[in-house]
ZAMARGU-4260 file (C-alpha; in steps of 0.2 Angstrom, whole numbers, plus 5000, padded with zeros to 4 digits):
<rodrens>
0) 5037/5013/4710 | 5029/5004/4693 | 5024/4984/4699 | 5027/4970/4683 | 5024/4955/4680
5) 5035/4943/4669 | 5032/4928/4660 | 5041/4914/4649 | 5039/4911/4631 | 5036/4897/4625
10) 5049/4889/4616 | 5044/4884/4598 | 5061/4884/4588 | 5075/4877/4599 | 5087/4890/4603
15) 5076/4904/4601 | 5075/4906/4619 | 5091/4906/4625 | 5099/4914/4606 | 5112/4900/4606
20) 5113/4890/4591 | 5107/4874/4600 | 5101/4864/4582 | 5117/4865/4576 | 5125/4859/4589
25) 5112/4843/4588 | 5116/4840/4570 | 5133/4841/4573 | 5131/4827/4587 | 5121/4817/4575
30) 5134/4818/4563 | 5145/4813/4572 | 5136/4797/4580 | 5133/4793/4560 | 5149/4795/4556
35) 5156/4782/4571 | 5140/4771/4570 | 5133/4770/4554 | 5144/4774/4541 | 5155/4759/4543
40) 5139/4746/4541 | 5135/4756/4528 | 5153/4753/4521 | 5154/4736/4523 | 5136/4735/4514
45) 5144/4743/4499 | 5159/4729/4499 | 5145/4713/4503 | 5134/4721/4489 | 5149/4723/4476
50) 5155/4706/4481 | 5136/4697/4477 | 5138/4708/4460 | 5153/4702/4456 | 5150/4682/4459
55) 5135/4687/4445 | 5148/4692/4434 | 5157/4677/4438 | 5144/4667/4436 | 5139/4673/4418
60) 5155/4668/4413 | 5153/4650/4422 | 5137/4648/4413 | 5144/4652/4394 | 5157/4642/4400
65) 5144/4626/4404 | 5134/4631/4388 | 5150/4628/4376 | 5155/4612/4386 | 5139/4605/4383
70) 5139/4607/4366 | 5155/4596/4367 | 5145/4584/4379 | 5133/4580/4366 | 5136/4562/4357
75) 5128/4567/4341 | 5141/4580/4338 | 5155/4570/4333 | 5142/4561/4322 | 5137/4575/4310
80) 5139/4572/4292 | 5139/4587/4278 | 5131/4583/4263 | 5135/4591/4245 | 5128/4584/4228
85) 5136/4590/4212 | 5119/4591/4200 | 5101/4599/4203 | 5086/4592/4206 | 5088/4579/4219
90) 5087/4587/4237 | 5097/4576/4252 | 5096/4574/4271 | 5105/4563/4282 | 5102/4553/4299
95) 5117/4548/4312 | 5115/4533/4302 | 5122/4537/4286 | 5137/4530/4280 | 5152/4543/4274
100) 5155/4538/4255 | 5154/4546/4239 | 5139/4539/4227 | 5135/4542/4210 | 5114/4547/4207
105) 5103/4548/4192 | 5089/4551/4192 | 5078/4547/4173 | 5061/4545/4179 | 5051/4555/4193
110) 5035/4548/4201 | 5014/4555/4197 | 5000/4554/4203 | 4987/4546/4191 | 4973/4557/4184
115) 4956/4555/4177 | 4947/4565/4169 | 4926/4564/4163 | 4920/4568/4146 | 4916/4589/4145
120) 4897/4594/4148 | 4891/4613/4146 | 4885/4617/4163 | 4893/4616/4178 | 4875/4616/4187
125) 4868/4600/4175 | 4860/4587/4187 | 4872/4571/4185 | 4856/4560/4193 | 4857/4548/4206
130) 4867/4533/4211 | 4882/4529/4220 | 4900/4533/4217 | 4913/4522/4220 | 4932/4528/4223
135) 4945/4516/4229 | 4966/4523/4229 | 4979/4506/4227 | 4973/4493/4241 | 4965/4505/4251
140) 4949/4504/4258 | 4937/4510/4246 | 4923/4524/4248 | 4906/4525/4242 | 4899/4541/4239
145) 4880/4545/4236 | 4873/4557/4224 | 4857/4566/4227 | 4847/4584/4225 | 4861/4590/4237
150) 4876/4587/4227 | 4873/4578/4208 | 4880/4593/4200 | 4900/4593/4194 | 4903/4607/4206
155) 4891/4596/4221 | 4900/4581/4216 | 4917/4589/4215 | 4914/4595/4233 | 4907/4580/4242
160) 4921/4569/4235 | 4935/4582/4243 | 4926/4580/4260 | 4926/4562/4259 | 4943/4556/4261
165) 4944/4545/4252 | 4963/4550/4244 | 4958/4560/4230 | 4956/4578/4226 | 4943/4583/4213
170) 4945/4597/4203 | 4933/4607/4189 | 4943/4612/4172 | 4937/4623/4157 | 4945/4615/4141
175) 4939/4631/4131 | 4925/4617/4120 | 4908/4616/4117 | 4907/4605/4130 | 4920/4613/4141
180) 4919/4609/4160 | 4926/4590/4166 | 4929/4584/4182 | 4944/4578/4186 | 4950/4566/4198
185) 4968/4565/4206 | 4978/4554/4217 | 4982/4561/4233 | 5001/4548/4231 | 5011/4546/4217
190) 5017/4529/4212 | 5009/4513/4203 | 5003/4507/4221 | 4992/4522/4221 | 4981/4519/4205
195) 4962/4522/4207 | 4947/4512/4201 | 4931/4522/4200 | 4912/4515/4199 | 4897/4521/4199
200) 4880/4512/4200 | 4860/4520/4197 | 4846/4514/4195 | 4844/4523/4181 | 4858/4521/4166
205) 4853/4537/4155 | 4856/4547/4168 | 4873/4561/4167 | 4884/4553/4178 | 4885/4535/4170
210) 4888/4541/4156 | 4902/4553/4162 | 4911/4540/4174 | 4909/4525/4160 | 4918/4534/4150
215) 4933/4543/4161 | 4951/4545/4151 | 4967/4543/4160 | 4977/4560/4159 | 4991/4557/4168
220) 4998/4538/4171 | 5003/4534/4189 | 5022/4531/4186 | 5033/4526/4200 | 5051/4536/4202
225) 5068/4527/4195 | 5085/4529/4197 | 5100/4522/4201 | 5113/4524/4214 | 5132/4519/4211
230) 5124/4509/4197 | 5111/4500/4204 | 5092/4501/4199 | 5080/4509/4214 | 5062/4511/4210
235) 5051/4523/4223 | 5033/4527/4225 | 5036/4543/4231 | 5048/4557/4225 | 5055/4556/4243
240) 5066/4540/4242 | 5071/4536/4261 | 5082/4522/4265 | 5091/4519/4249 | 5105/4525/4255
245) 5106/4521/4274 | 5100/4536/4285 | 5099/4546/4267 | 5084/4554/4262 | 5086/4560/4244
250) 5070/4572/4237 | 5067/4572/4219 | 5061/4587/4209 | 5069/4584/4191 | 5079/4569/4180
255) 5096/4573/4174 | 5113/4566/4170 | 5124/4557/4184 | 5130/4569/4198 | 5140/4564/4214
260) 5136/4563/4232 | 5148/4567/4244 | 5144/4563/4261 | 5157/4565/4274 | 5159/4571/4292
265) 5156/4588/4299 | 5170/4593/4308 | 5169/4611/4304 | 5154/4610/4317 | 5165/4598/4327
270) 5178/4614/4327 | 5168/4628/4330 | 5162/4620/4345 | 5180/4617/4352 | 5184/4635/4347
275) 5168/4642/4354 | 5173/4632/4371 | 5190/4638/4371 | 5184/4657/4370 | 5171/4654/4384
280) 5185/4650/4396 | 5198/4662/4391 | 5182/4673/4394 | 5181/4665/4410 | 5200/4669/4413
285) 5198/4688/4410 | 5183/4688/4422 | 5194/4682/4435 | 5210/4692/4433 | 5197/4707/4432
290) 5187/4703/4449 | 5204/4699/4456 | 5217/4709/4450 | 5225/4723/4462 | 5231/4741/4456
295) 5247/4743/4467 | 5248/4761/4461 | 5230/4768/4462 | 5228/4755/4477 | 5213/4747/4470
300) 5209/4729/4472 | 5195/4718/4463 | 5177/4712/4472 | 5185/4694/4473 | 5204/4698/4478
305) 5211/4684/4489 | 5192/4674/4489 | 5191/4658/4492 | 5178/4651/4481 | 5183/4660/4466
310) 5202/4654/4471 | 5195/4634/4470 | 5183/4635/4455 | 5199/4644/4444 | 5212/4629/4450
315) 5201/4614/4448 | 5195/4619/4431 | 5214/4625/4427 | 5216/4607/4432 | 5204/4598/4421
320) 5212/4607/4406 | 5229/4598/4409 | 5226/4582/4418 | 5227/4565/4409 | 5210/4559/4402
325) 5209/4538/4399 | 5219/4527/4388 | 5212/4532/4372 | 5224/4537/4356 | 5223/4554/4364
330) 5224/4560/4384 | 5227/4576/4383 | 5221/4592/4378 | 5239/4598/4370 | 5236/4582/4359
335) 5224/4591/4350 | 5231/4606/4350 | 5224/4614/4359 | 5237/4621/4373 | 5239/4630/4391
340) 5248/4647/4390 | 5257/4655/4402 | 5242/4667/4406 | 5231/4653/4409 | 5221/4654/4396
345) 5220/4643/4379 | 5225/4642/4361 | 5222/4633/4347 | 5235/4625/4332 | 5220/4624/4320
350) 5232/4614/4308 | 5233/4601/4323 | 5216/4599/4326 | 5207/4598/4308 | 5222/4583/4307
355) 5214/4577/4321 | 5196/4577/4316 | 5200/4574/4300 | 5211/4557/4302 | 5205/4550/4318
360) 5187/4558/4324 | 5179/4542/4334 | 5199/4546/4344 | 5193/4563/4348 | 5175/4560/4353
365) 5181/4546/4366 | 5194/4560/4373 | 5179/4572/4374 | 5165/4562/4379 | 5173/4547/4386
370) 5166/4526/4385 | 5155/4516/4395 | 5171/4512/4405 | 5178/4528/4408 | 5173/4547/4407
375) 5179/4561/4395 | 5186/4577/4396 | 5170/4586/4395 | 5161/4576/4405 | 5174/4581/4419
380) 5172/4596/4417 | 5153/4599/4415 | 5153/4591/4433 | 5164/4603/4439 | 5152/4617/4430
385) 5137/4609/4439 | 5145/4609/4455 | 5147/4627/4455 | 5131/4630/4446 | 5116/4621/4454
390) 5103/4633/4460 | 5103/4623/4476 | 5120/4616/4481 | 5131/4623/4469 | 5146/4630/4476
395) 5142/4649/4471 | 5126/4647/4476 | 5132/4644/4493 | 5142/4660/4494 | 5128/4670/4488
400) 5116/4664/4500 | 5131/4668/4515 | 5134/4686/4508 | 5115/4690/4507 | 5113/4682/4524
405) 5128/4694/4529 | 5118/4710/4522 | 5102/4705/4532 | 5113/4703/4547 | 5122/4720/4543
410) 5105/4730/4539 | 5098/4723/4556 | 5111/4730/4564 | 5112/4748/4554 | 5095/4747/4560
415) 5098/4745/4578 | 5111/4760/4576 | 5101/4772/4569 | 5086/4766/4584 | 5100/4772/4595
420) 5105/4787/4587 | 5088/4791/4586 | 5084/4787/4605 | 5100/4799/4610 | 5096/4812/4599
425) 5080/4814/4606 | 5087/4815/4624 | 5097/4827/4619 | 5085/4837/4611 | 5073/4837/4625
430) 5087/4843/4638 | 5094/4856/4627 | 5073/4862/4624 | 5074/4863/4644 | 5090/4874/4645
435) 5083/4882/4631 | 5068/4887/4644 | 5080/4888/4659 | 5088/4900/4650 | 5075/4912/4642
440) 5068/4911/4660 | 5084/4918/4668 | 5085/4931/4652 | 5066/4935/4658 | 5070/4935/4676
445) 5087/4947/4673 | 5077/4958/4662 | 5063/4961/4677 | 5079/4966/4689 | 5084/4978/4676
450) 5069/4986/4675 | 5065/4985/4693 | 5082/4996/4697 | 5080/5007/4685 | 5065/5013/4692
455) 5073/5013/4710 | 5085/5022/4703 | 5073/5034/4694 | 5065/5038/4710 | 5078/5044/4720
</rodrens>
């Protein structure tokens, strides 16, 4: 009889020993462990994470909404003035100081700047000599200028008198003579205050530059600006006239005939505000129906359906829009046309409100901006706005905090799970490795009797 000996594989592929299909069977446990364990965290961090997505939508449409209201909030608003002038040449601004009014302008003389100009000589490069120049503009304080090797030249002297301040330019012109090339000096302001006196002293008085500055011809007269407003004679020193006309600065470029200034307030800004406002929170409104609305038939629901928060920010603003404001001429939104539909949202009766702005403005700012003794509609509002806004204690920012604490708390546990699961599955794995081995060990052990009796067998 034939003696063997048997030995056990060793198992490197689980169920290659026993021939059962031992890692499917592990998959399908982990499967089904994600299935009861897992996949309802992850679930509900799908519905937290939809829900922190749409309070950002929510809050893109609070933050317009702020934005417009505080364009409605802002005092200078209702104090905006449109200017229009019927002619040319006279440019105008206006302060909130100006007074609404139409004016008649004319404008028949505009203010220069005195020029001076030396006597020609042929060379740019001539030595003038030496002394001192003296340049004094109006009552200012006057400046002394020196000339020597470094700068007793026209284009030396032309230089040093432009570095020196003193509120004149000088400039080199070619008059096409003989004796073409003067220097010419200019005011740096217009007007009749600004007149220079020029000097020059050397020791020597055959030099160049007595000569030339002894003998300097006025080209252009310092001439002061005139013109009269609504009749009445206004002289200026400047081409910029400010204060003529209170808060009005009028810019002169040209004279002319009479033409009309029509200043008068700006309530086409006034009403694109309100109607930039009223868009923002019907935007609002269809931000809210969206995140709220449910689909009976496809059995969809928005991110926000039945929340709380989005429930009290869309009632106390409602709220606001129809709730009495002051004592004032008006106290109500509808007043100005400006109306509550059945939708919630707002319109506007343009022909209301331009009657409105246009007969009573002062009426309208006090509704939106309110007094020292009361607040306004806007101002309301805006407090509302920042209630729900403020990055710290805002109302939404509350929420978002909660729901992101809720996905922390949720990914903690979906972690802890899927320890577990990881834990069992590897228990698992290492008992079915040993029945793996159990089992190719009785397949090893069954195959030795085998061959043990066959042999018996053969013997006989």
């Amino acid at each position: 009889m034939t003696t063997t000996t048997s030995s056990t594989a060793s198992i490197t592929s689980l169920g290659v020993g026993s021939g059962l299909d031992l890692e499917s069977i592990l998959e399908s446990l982990e499967e089904s462990k994600t299935t009861s364990l897992l996949d309802p965290i992850t679930t509900q961090e799908e519905s937290v994470e939809a829900e922190i997505s749409a309070y950002g939508t929510l809050t893109s449409a609070l933050d317009a909404l702020q934005t417009a209201a505080e364009a409605l909030a802002d005092a200078s608003l209702y104090e905006s003035l449109s200017t229009s002038i019927s002619g040319s040449g006279v440019a105008v601004s206006t302060s909130s100081d100006a007074v609404a009014g139409s004016y008649s302008i004319e404008v028949t003389q505009l203010a220069q700047a005195q020029s001076l100009a030396t006597d020609g000589i042929s060379d740019t490069s001539s030595t003038l000599g030496t002394g001192t120049l003296t340049l004094q503009v109006g009552d200012s304080d006057a400046v002394s200028i020196t000339l020597d090797s470094s700068n007793n030249t026209l284009e030396g002297l032309r230089d040093a008198i432009n570095a020196a301040d003193a509120g004149v330019t000088a400039t080199l012109v070619n008059d096409g003579s003989d004796t073409p090339y003067r220097l010419v000096l200019t005011s740096d302001s217009t007007g009749t205050e600004s007149e220079m006196t020029v000097s020059y002293s050397s020791s020597d008085s055959s030099d160049l530059a007595t000569s030339l500055f002894g003998n300097m011809t006025e080209t252009v007269a310092a001439q002061d600006a005139e013109l009269t407003i609504n009749g009445i004679a206004i002289t200026s020193q400047s081409n910029t006239v400010e204060e003529a006309l209170q808060g009005v600065t009028l810019t002169l470029s040209a004279t002319g005939s009479s033409q009309t200034l029509t200043i008068e307030r700006d309530t086409d800004t006034i009403l694109d505000a309100i109607t930039s406002f009223v868009d923002a929170y019907n935007d609002f409104v269809a931000t809210v129906d969206e995140l709220t609305a449910y689909d009976a038939d496809a059995g969809t629901a928005g991110e926000l359906l039945g929340d709380s928060t989005t429930r009290r920010i869309s009632t106390e603003l409602a709220s606001d829009l129809y709730s009495e404001i002051g004592s004032g001429t008006f106290t109500y939104l509808s007043q100005l046309g400006i109306g509550l539909e059945s939708d919630g949202t707002l319109s506007i009766d343009e022909d209301t409100l331009q009657s409105a702005l246009d007969d009573n403005i002062d009426a309208v700012s006090e509704f939106f901006i309110g007094t020292d003794e009361s607040s306004g509609f806007i101002t309301r509002m805006t407090d509302d706005l920042d209630n729900y806004l403020d990055e710290d204690t805002g109302l939404i920012t509350a929420k978002t905090d909660s729901l992101d604490s809720k996905l922390d708390q949720l990914e903690e546990r979906y972690e802890e799970k899927q320890a577990l699961i990881d834990s069992e599955m590897e228990r698992w794995r290492e008992e079915f490795t040993e029945l793996d081995t159990l089992i190719s060990t009785l397949n090893s052990t069954a195959d030795y009797l085998t061959t043990q009796f066959e042999a018996l067998n053969s013997d006989d």
